[in-house]
C-alpha positions as CSV (number, residue, x, y, z in Angstrom):
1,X,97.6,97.9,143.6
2,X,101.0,99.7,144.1
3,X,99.1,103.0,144.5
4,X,102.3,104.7,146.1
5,X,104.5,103.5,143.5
6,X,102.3,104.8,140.2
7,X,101.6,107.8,141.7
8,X,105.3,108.7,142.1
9,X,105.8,107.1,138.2
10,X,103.3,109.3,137.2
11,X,104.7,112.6,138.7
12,X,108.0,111.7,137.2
13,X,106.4,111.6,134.4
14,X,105.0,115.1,135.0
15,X,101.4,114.6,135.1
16,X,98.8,117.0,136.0
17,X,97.5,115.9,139.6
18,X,93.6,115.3,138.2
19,X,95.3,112.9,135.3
20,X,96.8,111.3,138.1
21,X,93.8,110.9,139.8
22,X,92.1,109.4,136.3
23,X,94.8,106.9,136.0
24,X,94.8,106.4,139.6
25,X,90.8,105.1,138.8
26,X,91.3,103.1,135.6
27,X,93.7,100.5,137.8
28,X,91.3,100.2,140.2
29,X,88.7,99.2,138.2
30,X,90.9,96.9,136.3
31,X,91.9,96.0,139.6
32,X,88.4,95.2,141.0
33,X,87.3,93.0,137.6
34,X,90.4,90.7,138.6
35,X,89.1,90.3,141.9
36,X,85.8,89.6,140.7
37,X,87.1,87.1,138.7
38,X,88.7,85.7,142.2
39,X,92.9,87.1,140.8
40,X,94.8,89.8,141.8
41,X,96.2,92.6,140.0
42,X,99.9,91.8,140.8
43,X,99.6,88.1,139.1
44,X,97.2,89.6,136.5
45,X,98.3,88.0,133.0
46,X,97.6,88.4,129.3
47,X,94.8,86.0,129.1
48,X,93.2,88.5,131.4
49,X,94.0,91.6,129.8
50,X,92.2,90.5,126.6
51,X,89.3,89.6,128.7
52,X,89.3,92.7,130.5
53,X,89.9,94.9,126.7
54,X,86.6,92.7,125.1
55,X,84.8,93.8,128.1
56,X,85.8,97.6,127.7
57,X,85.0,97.5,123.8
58,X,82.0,95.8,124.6
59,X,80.8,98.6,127.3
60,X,82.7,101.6,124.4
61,X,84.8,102.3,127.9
62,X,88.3,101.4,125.7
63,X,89.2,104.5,125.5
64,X,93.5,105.6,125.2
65,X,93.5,107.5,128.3
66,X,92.3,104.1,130.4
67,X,94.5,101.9,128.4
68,X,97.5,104.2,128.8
69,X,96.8,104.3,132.3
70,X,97.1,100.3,132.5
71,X,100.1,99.9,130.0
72,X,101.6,103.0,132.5
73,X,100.7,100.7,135.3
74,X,102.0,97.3,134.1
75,X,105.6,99.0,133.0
76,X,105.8,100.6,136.5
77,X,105.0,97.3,138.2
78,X,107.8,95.7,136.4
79,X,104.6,93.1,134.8
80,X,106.7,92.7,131.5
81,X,104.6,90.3,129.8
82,X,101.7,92.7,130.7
83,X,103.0,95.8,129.1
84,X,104.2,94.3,126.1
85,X,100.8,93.2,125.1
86,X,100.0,96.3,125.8
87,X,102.5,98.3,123.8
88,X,101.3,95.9,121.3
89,X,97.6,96.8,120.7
90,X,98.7,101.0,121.8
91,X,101.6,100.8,119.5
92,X,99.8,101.0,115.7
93,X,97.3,103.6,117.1
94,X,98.9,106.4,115.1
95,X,99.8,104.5,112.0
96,X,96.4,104.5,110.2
97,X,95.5,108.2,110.7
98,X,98.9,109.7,109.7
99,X,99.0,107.6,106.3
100,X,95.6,109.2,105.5
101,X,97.1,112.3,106.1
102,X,100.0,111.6,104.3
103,X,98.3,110.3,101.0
104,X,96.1,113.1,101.2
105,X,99.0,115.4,101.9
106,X,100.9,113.5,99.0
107,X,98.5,112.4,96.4
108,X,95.4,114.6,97.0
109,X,91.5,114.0,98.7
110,X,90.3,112.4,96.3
111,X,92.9,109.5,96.1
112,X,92.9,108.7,99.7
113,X,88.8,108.6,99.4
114,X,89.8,105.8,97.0
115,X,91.9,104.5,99.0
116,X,90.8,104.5,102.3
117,X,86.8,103.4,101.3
118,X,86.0,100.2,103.5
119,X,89.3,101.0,105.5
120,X,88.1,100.0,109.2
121,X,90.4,99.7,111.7
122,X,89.6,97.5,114.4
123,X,88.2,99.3,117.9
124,X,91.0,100.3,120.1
125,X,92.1,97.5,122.7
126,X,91.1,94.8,120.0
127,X,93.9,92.0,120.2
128,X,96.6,92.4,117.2
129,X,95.4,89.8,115.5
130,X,92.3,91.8,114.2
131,X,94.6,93.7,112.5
132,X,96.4,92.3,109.3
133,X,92.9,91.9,107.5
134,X,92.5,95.7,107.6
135,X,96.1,96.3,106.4
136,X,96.1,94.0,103.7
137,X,92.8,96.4,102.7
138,X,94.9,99.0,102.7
139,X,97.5,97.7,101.0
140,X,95.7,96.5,98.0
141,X,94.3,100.2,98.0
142,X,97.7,102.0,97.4
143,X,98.9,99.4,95.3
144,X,95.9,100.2,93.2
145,X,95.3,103.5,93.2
146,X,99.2,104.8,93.4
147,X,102.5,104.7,91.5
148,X,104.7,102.4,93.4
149,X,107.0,105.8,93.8
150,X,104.4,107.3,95.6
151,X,103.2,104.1,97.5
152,X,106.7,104.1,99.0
153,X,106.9,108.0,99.4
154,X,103.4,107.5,101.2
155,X,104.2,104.6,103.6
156,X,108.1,105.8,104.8
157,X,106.9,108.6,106.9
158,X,107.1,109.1,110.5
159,X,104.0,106.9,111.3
160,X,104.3,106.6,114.7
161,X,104.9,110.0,115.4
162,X,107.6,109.9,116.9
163,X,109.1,113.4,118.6
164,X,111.5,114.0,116.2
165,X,113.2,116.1,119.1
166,X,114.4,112.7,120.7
167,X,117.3,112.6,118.0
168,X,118.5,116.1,118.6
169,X,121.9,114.4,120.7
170,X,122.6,112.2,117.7
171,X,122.4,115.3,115.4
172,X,125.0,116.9,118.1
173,X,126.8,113.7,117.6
174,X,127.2,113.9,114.1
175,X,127.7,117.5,113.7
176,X,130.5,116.4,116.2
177,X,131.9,113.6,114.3
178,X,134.9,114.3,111.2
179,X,133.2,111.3,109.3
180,X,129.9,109.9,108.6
181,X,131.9,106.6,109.6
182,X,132.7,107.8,112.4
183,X,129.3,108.8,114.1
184,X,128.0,105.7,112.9
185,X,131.0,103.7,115.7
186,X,130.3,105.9,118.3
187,X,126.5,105.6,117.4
188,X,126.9,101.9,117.5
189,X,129.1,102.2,120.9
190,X,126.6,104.6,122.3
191,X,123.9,102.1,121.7
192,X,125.2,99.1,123.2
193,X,126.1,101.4,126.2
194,X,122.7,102.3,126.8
195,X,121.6,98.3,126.6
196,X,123.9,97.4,129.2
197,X,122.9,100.1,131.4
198,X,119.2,98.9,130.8
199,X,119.8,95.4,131.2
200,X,122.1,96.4,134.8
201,X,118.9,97.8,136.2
202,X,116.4,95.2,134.8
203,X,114.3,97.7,132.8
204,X,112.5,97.2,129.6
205,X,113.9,98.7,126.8
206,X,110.6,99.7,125.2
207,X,109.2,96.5,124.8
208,X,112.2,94.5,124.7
209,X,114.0,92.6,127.7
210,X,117.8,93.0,127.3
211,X,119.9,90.1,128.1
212,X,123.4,89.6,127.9
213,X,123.1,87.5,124.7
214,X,120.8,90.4,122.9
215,X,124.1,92.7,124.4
216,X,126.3,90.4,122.5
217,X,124.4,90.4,119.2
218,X,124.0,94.5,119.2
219,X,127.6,94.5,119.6
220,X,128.9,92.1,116.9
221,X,127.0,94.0,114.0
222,X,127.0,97.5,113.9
223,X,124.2,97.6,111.3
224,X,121.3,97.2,114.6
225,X,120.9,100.2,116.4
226,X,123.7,102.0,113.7
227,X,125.0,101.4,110.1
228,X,127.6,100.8,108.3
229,X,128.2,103.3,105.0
230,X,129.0,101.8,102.0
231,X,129.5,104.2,99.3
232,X,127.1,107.1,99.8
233,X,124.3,104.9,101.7
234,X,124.1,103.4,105.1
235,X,123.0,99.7,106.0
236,X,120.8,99.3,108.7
237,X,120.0,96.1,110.2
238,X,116.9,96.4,112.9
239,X,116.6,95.3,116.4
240,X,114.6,92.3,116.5
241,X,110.8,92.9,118.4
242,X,111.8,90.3,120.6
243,X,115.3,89.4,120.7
244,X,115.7,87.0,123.2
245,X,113.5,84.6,121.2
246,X,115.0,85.6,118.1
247,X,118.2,84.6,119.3
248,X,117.4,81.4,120.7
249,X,114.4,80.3,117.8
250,X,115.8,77.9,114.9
251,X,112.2,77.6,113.3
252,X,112.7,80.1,110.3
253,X,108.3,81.2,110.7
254,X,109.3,82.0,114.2
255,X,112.2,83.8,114.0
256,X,110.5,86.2,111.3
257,X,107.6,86.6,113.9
258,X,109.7,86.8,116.7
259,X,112.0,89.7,114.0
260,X,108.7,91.6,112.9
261,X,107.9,95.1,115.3
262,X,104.3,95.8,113.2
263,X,101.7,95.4,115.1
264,X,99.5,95.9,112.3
265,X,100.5,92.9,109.7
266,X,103.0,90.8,112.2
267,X,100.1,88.2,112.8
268,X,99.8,87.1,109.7
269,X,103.0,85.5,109.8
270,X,102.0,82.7,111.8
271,X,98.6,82.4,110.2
272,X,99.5,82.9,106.3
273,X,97.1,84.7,106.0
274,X,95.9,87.4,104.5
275,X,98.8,88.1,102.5
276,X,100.1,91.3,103.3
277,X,102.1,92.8,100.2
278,X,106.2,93.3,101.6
279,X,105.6,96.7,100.2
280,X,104.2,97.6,103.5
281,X,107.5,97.4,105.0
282,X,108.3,100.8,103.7
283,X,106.2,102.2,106.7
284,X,109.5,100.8,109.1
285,X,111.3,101.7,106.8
286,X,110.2,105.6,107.8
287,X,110.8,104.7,111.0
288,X,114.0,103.8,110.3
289,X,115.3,106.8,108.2
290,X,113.6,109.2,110.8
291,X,116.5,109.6,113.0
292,X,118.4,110.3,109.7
293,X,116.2,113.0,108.4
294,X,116.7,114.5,111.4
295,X,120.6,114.0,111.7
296,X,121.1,115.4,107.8
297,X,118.4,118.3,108.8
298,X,116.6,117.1,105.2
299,X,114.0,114.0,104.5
300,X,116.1,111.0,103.4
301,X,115.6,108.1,100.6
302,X,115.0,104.8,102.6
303,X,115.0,101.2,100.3
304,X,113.7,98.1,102.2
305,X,116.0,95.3,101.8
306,X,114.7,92.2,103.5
307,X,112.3,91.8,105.4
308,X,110.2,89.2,107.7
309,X,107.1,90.2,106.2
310,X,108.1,89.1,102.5
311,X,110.2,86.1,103.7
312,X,113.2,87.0,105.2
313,X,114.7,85.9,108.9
314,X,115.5,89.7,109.1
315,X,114.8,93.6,108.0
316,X,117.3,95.7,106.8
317,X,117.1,98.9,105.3
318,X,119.8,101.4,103.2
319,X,119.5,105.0,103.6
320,X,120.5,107.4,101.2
321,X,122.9,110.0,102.3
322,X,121.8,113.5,100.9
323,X,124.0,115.3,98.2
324,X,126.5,117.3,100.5
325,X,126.2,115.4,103.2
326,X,128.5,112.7,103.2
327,X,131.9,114.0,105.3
């Protein structure tokens, strides 16, 4: 274990010395399984993560502090396969509890009762592919139970709870800008900026690795990681979940896999099954109009216009510009 290494990480990251301590103790123990398994920590791999999470379920020790500690740990470590699994099984964690609260915030109690009866989410650390079965649930709940208005109005929220305060530069950008048009270029240009500078130091971006072909792509469509206006929306193409594969695949199944960020329902693309209605999609599509809401200082209209999940070798989105908004 790079105990030296974490321990800085975590300070930069400005945790309290006993959470250090806590996350400190989680490796270890991760650390220790390996070695009783006759591996080390530093070659650790996937295979053994998923042992390692059955184990924890198994014991109820899977709890979000311990796997944040190891996701923390494998990020740190530069073990990229590692942390993308976990930012895989960590990533949906939010999504199921905030659409409850939404539909009830949205449609009343009493709908998502309906709605959310038989709802189980698998137990935290459980591999992705436990996942599409409960979502297609889900799905088939809302699609029941609401308008398909309000089934969209539900599912485009900000799911994954993202700080919304992370956007605050780009709203400084566009109150900076004369045209919509033109914070969208030096959106784009901003974006493709900050790739190269990730890919320079051989960082993850999130969960993605840059290389100098996924640089080249960003930068011959404007649409990914921006958008071009057309009239009074704005196109939005999105970053593919892993774009070095995309890039590269030519098998149309495995370029919508390799396309699809949800780590709810992306598994049943290489299965088939279940079948997950496209209307789910409209949960990205929050995520993609949040940086919007927060740019126009007002919630946004979002339409999903392809997407892996129904089909498509890509997602792409249009966003409605608010009345008085378009400069």
């Amino acid at each position: 274990m790079q105990e030296k290494m974490f321990r800085d990480y975590c300070r930069r990251r400005k945790m309290s010395d006993d959470a250090i301590e806590k996350a400190v103790g989680h490796v270890r123990e991760f650390e220790e399984h390996l070695g009783d398994e006759g591996k080390t920590l530093d070659k650790a791999q996937v295979e053994d993560v998923k042992k390692y999470m059955a184990r924890l379920i198994s014991d109820n020790r899977n709890t979000e502090d311990r796997l944040l500690a190891l996701a923390r740990y494998s990020y740190a470590a530069k073990m990229n396969d590692v942390f993308i699994y976990f930012a895989s099984i960590l990533g949906g964690r939010t999504v199921l509890p905030s659409i409850s609260e939404r539909l009830a915030a949205i449609a009343g109690e009493e709908a998502r009762s309906r709605v959310f009866d038989g709802v189980e989410p698998p137990p935290l650390g459980s591999p992705p592919e436990d996942y599409p079965p409960v979502t297609q649930r889900l799905m088939e709940g809302l699609e029941a139970q609401l308008s398909p208005e309000t089934c969209r109005m539900v599912l485009a929220g900000n799911h994954h709870r993202v700080p919304v305060e992370g956007f605050e530069g780009r709203k400084r950008l566009f109150e900076e800008s004369e045209t919509v048009d033109e914070f969208l270029v030096k959106e784009h240009e901003r974006a493709v900026a900050e790739l190269e500078e990730f890919m320079a130091e051989g960082r993850l971006w999130y969960e993605q690795e840059i290389t100098p072909e996924t640089v080249e792509y960003v930068r011959g469509n404007q649409e990914v990681l921006s958008g071009i206006r057309r009239g009074d929306k704005i196109y939005t193409t999105k970053f593919p979940y892993a774009p070095g594969r995309y890039l590269a695949e030519t098998d149309p199944l495995m370029k919508r896999y390799y396309m699809c960020h949800c780590p709810l329902a992306r598994a049943s693309i290489l299965s088939g099954e279940p079948e997950i209605s496209p209307t789910w999609c409209y949960c990205s599509g929050g995520y993609e109009k949040l940086k919007f809401d927060v740019i126009f200082g007002e919630p946004v209209e979002v339409e999903v216009l392809e997407s892996a999940l129904a089909g498509d070798p890509r997602c792409r989105f249009a966003v409605e510009i608010p009345e008085g908004k378009l400069k």
